[in-house]
C-alpha positions, 0 to 999 in steps of 0.5 A: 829872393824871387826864383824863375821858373828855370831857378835862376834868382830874379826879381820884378820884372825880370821874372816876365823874361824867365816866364816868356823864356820857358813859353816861348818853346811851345808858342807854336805848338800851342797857337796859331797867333804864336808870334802876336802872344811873343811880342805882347809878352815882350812889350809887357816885359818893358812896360813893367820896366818902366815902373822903376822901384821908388820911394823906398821898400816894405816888409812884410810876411805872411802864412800860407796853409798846407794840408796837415800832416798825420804823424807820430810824436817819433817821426815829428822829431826826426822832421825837425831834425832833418831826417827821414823817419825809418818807417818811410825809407822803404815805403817810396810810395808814403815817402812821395806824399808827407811834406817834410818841409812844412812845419806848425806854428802859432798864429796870434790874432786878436780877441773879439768882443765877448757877447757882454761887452768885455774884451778878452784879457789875451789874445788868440793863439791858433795853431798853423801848419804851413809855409810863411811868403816873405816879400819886399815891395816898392813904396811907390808902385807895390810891386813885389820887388823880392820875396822869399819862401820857408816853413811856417814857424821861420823867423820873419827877422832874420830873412832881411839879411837873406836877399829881401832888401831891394838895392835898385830902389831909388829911395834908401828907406825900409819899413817893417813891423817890430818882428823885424827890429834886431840889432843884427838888421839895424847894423846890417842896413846902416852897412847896406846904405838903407835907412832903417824905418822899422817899429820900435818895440815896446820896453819891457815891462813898461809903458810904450813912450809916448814919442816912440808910440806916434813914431810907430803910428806914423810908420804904420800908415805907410807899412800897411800897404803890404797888407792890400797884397796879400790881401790881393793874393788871398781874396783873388786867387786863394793862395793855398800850397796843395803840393808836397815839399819846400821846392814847389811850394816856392813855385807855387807861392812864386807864381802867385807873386808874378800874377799878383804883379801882373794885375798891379801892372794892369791896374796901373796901366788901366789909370795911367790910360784914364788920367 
């Protein structure tokens, strides 16, 4: 779920008021045009409101790099215990630069065509270390609606249950790749009133079925449009944490989201104006 700037849980576009909210204080100190920028920030905030959450939502999650840590063995195990290891207690000054919250994981990608022209019998596996974005957008407009921030080696899963599900949208379906595909999600959406669109995954040890295999395709032209966003995000303004712990880098992963739906609002605005 979407965090302001003050930490109250919002969503879009309730996060362009928190943003105006800690502005507004310094307008005057900053500006000469102080109450033009606080009525422009103003008419933004319901321009944006006017782009209603429709058609149903999408879910997806992506990984976000840290620096890398350099511990020992010992210290990485009190981490994922949750401890402070005891050679950092009394060292303030190392304590204040090791981020305790990131964690590593793997990221599978797939394998390229060899130089003979085989493909590779596997796919790749590349170590990560880092935090994972989990966000919700609205089919209709591809504005981020929720989103959620944890270390890297987080299940994507079991943050549907964790506030991603966007109940305002005017449409009850939700797309989501197979990582998303549990029992515990399935029972919780048909309770929330939601219809699950969510892959299916493939049998064990067997063939995908034909039936479900189009069914996946079908879903699939409508999921990847998650893709575009944080493709957006990457490309546009180099989504990287460079702070230390999970407290700023939800701020900073925060931000990026708010930017992002910024510029889909611009963009929008900018085709509306040309229709």
């Amino acid at each position: 779920m979407g965090t302001a700037l003050g930490g109250q849980q919002v969503g879009w576009p309730g996060e362009i008021a928190a943003v105006r909210y800690w502005y507004e204080p310094h307008l005057e100190r900053l500006h000469e045009d102080a109450s033009t920028r606080l009525a422009d920030l103003v008419q933004l905030e319901q321009i944006a409101g006017g782009y209603l959450p429709m058609s149903g939502q999408i879910l997806d999650a992506t990984l976000v790099a840290a620096p890398k840590q350099r511990n020992t063995n010992a210290e990485k195990a009190d981490l994922r215990e949750g401890r402070i290891p005891e050679d950092w207690q009394d060292k303030p000054s190392k304590l204040s630069h090791k981020d305790r919250h990131a964690r590593w994981t793997l990221k599978f990608t797939k394998a390229k065509r060899q130089d003979d022209g085989t493909m590779p019998s596997s796919d790749l596996a590349i170590p990560f270390f880092g935090y994972k974005s989990h966000v919700s957008i609205d089919r209709k407009y591809r504005f981020i609606r929720k989103w959620k921030t944890t270390h890297a080696a987080a299940s994507d899963g079991a943050r549907l249950r964790e506030g991603l599900l966007d109940k305002t949208n005017t449409a009850s379906s939700v797309w989501a790749d197979t990582a998303y595909r549990s029992k515990a999600n399935e029972d919780f959406m048909e309770k929330q009133g939601f219809v699950s669109k969510v892959h299916r995954k493939k049998p064990h040890l067997k063939p995908m079925p034909r039936h479900i295999q189009k069914s996946n395709a079908g879903k699939s032209v409508i999921r990847s449009r998650v893709e575009h966003v944080f493709a957006d995000q990457k490309s546009q303004t180099g989504l990287f944490v460079r702070t230390v712990g999970i407290s700023r880098a939800t701020m900073r992963i925060g931000l990026a989201n708010i930017v992002y739906n910024m510029r889909r609002l611009l963009f929008l605005e900018r085709l509306n104006a040309s229709a």
